[in-house]
N, C-alpha and C positions, 0 to 999 in steps of 0.2 A: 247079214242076217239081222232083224228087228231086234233089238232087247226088248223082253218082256219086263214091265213096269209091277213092282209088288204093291199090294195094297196096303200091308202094314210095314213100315218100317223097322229095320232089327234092334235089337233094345243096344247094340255097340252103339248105333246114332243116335240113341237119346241124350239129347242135354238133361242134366241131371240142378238143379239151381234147387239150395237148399233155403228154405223159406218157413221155420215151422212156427205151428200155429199157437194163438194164444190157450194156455192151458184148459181144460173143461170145466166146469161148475163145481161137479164134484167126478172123482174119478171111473168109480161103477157106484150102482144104486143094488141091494139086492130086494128081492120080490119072492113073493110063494103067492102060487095062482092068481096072478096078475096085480097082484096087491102089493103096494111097496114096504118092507119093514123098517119098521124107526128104530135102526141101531143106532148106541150113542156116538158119539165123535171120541176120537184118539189123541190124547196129551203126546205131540212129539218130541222126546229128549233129546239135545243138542249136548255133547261132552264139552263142557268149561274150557280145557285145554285145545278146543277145534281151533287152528291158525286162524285160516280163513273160510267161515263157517257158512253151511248154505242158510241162507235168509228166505224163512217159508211165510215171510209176511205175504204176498200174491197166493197163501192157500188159505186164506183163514176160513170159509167153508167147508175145510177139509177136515180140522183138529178145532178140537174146543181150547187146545191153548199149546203153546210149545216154552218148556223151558230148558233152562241152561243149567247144565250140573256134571259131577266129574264121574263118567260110567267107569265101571270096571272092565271093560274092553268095546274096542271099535269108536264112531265117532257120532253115530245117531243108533235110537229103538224108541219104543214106544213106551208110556209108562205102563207099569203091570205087566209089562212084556219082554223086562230086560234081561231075562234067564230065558227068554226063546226066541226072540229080537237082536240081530246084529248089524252094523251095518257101516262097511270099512271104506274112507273115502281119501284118494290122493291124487294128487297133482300129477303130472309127467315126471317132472325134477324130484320129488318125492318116491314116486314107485322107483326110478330109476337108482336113488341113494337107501331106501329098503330094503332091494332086491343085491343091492352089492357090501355098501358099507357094513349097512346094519341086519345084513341076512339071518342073522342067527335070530336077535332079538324080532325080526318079520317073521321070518315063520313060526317059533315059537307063538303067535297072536295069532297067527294062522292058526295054526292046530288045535289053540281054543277055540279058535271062530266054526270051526267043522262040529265041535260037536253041539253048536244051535240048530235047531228046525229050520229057523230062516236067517240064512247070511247072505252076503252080497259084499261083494267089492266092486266099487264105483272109482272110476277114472274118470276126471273132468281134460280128457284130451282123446281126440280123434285114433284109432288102432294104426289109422297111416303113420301118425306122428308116430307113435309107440314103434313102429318099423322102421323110423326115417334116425338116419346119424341124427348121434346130440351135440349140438356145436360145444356145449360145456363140460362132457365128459366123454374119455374115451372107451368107456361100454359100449359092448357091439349090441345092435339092438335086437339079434336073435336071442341073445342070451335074455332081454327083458320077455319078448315076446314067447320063449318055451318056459320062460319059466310063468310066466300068466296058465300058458296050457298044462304044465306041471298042477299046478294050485287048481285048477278045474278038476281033470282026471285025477289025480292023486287026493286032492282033500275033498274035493268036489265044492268049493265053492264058486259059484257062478262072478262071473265079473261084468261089468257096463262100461263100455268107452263111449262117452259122449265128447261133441265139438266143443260144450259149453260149459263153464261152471255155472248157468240158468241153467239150461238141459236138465245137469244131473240134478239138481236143486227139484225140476219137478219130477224126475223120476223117483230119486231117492225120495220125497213127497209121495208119490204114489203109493213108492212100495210098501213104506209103513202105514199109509191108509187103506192098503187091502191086508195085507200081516194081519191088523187091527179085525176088520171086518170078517174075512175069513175064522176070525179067532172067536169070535162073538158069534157069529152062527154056528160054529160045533159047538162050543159051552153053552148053547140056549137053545140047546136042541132042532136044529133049523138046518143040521147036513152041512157040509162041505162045501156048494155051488151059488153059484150068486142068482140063478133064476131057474125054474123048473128045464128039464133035459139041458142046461146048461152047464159052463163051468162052476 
């Protein structure tokens, strides 16, 4: 009997070749009746004590200026926005030494970071890795990975695993340029959404 030939391929045989693009101009524009508004740009704060800190010189479009200074929690926010702006960023080897050494002293910053508006924890490493053995320590890596979905469901802060310490550089970039914007249309009377029937 003939095998019948399909026309679309099933997504198991998709090569998958990660390639991503250079970052956007600026991240969203918002508009009311097709008209753009000139919201100002966002000062992004960098905590003094950041190791190895994301370099948002490739956004400067983005923010009218980024400086360096010691926050009282997390490792970026926006300026004016550091009592509803959070934004917590680590390494693999770091969440890994968090989540066990220094568990008490992590989630204790957790359970500040819960009660911001806008939090976020950013991982500058792929979720595979976060599931894969760590050749330097003998943590099982379910115990890292339930305990990320613990921090979700339980405190509700959302997390980011990116491939790259670029990646999250423009994500966490992003995020405080819509925090920012989003912030500036409710206070200026302009709604919640970035463009009519929109977000």
């Amino acid at each position: 009997m003939k095998r019948r030939r399909t026309l679309i391929t099933s997504p198991l045989e998709w090569q998958l070749s990660a390639a991503p693009v250079p970052p956007p101009i600026v991240p969203v524009l918002a508009e009311r009746g097709g008209t753009q508004l000139n919201a100002p740009r966002a000062v992004a704060l960098i905590d003094s004590r950041e190791q190895i800190p994301f370099d948002f010189a490739r956004f400067k479009g983005w923010f009218a200026g980024v400086e360096r200074k010691a926050l009282q929690l997390g490792d970026y926010a926006v300026a004016g926005l550091e009592d509803v702006c959070v934004v917590e960023r680590k390494d693999l080897a770091d969440l890994v030494h968090s989540l066990t050494t220094e568990r008490t002293v992590f989630v204790n910053r957790l359970r500040r970071m819960a009660e911001f508006p806008h939090r976020l924890l950013v991982i500058t490493s792929p979720l595979s890795q976060v599931k894969s053995r760590y050749p330097y320590s003998g943590v099982h890596p379910n115990q890292i990975t339930q305990s990320l979905i613990a921090i979700l469901a339980g405190l509700r802060i959302p997390f980011l695993c990116t491939e790259t310490h670029e990646l999250g550089e423009e994500l966490v970039a992003s995020y405080l340029y819509q925090v920012h914007l989003y912030h500036w249309l409710e206070t200026n009377d302009h709604g919640r959404f970035l463009a009519d029937n929109d977000l």
